[in-house]
C-alpha positions as a Markdown table, in Angstrom:
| # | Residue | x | y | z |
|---|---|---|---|---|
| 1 | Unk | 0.0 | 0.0 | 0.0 |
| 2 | Unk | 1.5 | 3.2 | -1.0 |
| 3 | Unk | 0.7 | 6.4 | 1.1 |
| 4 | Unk | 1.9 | 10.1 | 0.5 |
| 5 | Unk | 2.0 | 10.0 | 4.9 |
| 6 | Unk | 4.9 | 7.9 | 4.6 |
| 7 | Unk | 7.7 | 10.3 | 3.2 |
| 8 | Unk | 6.4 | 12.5 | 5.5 |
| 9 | Unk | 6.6 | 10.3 | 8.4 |
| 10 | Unk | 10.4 | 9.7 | 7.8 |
| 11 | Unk | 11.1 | 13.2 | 7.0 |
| 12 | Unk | 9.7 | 14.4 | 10.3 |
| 13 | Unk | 11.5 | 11.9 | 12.2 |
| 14 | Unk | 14.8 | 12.9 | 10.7 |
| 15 | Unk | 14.3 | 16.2 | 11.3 |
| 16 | Unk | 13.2 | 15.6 | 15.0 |
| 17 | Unk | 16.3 | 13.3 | 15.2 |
| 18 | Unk | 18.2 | 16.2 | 14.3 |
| 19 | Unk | 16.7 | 18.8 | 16.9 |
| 20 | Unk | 16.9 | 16.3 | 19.5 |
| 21 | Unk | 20.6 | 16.1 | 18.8 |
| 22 | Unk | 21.2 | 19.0 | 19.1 |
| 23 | Unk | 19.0 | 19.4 | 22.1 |
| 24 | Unk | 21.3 | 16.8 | 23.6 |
| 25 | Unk | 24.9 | 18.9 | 21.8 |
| 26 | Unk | 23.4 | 21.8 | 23.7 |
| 27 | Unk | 22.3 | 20.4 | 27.1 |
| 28 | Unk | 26.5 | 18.6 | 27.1 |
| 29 | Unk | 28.4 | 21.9 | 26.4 |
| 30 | Unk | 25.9 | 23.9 | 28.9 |
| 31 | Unk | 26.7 | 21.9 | 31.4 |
| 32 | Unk | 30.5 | 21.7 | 30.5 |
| 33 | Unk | 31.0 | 25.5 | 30.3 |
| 34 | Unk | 28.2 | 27.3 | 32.1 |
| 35 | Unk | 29.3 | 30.5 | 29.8 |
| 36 | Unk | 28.1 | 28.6 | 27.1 |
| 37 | Unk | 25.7 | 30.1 | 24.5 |
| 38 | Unk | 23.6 | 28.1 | 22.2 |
| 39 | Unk | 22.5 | 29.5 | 19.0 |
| 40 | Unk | 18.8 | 28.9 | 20.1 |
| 41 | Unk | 19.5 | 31.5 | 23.4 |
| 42 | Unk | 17.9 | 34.9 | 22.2 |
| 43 | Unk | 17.7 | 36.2 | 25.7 |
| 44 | Unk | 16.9 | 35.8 | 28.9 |
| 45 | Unk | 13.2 | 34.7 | 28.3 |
| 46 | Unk | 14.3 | 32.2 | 25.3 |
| 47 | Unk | 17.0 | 30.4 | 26.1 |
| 48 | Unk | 17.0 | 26.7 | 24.8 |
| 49 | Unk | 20.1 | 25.9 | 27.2 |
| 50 | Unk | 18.6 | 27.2 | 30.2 |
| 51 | Unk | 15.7 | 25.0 | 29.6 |
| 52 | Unk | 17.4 | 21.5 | 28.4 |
| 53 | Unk | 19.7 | 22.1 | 31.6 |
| 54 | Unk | 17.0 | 22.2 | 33.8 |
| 55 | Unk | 15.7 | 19.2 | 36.3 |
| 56 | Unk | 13.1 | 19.0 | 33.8 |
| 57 | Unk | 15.1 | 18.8 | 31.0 |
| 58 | Unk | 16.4 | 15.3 | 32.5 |
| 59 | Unk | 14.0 | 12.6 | 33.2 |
| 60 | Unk | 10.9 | 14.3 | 32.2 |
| 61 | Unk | 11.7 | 16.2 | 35.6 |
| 62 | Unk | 10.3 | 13.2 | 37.1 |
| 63 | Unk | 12.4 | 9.8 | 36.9 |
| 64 | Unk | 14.8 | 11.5 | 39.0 |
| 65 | Unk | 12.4 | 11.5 | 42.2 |
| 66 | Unk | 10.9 | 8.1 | 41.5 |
| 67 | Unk | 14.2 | 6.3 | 40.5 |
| 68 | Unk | 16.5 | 8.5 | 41.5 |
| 69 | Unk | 19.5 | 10.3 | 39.9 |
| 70 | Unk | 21.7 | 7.3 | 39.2 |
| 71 | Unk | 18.6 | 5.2 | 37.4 |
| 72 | Unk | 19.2 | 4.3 | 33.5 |
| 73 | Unk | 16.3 | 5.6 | 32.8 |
| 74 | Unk | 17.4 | 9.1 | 34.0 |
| 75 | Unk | 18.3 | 10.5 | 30.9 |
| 76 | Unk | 18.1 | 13.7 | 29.1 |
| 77 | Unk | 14.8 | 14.4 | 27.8 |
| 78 | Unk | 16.2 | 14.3 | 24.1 |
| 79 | Unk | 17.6 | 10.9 | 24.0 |
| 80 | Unk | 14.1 | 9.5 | 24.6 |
| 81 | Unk | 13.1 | 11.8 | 21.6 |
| 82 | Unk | 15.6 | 10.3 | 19.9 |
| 83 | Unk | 14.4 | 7.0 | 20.6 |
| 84 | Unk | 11.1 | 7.8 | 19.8 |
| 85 | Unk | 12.0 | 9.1 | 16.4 |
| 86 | Unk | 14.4 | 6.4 | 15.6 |
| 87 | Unk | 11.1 | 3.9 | 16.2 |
| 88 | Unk | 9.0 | 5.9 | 14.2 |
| 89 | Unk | 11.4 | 5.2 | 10.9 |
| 90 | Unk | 11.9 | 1.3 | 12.3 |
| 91 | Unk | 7.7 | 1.4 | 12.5 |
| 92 | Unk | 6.9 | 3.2 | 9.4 |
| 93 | Unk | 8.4 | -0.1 | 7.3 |
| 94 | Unk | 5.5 | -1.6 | 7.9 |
| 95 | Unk | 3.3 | -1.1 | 5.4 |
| 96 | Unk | -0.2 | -3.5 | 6.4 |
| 97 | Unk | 0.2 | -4.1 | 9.7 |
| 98 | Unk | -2.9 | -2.8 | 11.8 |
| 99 | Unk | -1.6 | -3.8 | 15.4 |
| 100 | Unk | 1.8 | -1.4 | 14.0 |
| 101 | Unk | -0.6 | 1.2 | 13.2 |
| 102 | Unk | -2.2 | 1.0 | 16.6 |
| 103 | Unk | 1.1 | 1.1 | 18.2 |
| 104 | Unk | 2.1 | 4.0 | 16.1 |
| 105 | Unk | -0.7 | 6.1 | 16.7 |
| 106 | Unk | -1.1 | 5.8 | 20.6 |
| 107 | Unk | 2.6 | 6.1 | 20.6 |
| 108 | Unk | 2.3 | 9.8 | 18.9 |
| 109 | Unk | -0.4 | 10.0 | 21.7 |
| 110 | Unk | 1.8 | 9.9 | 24.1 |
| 111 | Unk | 4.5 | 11.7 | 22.5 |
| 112 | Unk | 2.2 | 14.7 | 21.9 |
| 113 | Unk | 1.1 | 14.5 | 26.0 |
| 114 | Unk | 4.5 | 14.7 | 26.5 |
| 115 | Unk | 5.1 | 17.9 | 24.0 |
| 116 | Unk | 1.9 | 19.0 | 26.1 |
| 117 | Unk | 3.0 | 18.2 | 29.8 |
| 118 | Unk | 6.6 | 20.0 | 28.8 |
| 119 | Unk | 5.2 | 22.8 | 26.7 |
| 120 | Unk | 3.2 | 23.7 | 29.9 |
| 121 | Unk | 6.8 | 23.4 | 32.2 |
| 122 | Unk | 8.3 | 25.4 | 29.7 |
| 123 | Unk | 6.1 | 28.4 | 29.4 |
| 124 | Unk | 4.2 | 28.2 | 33.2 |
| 125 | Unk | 7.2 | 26.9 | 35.4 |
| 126 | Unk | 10.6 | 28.2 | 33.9 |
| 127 | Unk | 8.6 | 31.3 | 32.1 |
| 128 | Unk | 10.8 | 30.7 | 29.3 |
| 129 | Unk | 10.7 | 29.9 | 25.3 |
| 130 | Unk | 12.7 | 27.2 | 23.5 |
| 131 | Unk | 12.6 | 27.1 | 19.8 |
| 132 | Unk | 14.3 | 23.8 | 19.8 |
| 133 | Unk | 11.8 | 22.4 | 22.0 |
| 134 | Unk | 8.9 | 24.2 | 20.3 |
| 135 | Unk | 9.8 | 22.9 | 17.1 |
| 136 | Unk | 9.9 | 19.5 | 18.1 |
| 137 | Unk | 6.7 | 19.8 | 19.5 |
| 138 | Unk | 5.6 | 20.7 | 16.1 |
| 139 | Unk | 7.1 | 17.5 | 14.4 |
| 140 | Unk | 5.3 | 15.3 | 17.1 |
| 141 | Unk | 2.2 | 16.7 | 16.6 |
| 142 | Unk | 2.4 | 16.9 | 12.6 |
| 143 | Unk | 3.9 | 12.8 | 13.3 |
| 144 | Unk | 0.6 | 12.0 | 14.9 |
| 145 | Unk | -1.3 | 13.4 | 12.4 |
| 146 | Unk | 0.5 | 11.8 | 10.0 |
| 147 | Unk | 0.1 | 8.3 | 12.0 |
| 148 | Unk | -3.9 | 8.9 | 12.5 |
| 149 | Unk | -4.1 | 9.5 | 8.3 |
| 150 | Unk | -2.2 | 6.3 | 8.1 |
| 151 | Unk | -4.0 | 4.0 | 10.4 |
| 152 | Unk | -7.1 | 5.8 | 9.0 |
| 153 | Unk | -6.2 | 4.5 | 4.7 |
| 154 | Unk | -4.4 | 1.5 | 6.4 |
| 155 | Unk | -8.3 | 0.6 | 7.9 |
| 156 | Unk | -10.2 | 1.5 | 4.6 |
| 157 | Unk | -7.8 | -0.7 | 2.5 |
| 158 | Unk | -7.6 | -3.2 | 4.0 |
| 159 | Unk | -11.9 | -2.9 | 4.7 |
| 160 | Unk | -12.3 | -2.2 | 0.4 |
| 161 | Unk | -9.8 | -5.5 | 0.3 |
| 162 | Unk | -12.5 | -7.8 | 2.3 |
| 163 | Unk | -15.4 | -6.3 | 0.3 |
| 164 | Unk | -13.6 | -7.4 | -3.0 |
| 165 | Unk | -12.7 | -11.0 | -1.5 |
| 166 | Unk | -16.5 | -11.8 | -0.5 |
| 167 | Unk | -17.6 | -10.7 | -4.3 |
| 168 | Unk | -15.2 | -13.2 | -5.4 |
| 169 | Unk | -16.3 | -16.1 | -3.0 |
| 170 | Unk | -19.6 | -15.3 | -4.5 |
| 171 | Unk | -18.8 | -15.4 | -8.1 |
| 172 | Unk | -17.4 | -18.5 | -7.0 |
């Protein structure tokens, strides 16, 4: 089955791969060289560093306090993006699989709670913007999108295949 969502898909996930490194290329030198500046700081109320340096920028802001700091699963918030993106390329090879489609799309679902739970921490919390962050907020929601459309023709395909098998039985 051939779908104009799947370019898309892997477009947007290399291009979130790429924000989330360097999120993550950011996040290292900040915390190597606290006189660091990103080119994503524009001042003091949009500063991408500030942000990924921050407790919530590690762990969701939250692993830390269940797990503690030491956990594996403690990492900065853009090697699970990563992750996340990297399976979204490894998932969009399947082409007729509806249990991949249903993994796909609630995975986006959560991705995008994520985008909303941090968004929220970003502006409410820190009072701060991140164009790094924003934009990959962007890509997961356009990703999910993407992943509905897909699940969505995946479903009518595969529905317009069964029709066309029972008029053949009955020809039969």
């Amino acid at each position: 089955m051939s779908s104009f969502y799947r370019p898309i898909v892997y477009c947007l996930s290399i291009i979130g791969i790429l924000l989330s490194l360097y999120a993550f290329y950011v996040e290292q030198n900040k915390k190597r060289d606290p006189n660091y500046k990103a080119a994503c700081d524009f001042g003091s109320r949009a500063s991408c560093s500030r942000v990924l340096t921050s407790k919530y920028g590690t762990g969701f802001g939250i692993i830390e306090g269940i797990l503690g700091k030491d956990s594996v699963l403690n990492q900065a918030d853009s090697v699970f993006a990563i992750l996340f993106y990297l399976l979204s390329i490894i998932l969009n090879m399947s082409k007729n699989s509806k249990i991949i489609a249903k993994i796909r799309v609630i995975l986006s679902l959560i991705t995008n709670l994520g985008s909303i739970y941090l968004g929220y921490i970003l502006y409410f919390i820190l009072n701060d913007i991140c164009v790094v962050c924003g934009s990959m907020y962007i890509v997961n929601f356009l990703l999910l999108i993407c992943n509905i459309g897909l699940f969505i023709q995946l479903n009518k395909t595969q529905v317009h295949l069964t029709r066309q098998d029972a008029i053949r039985r009955k020809k039969q």
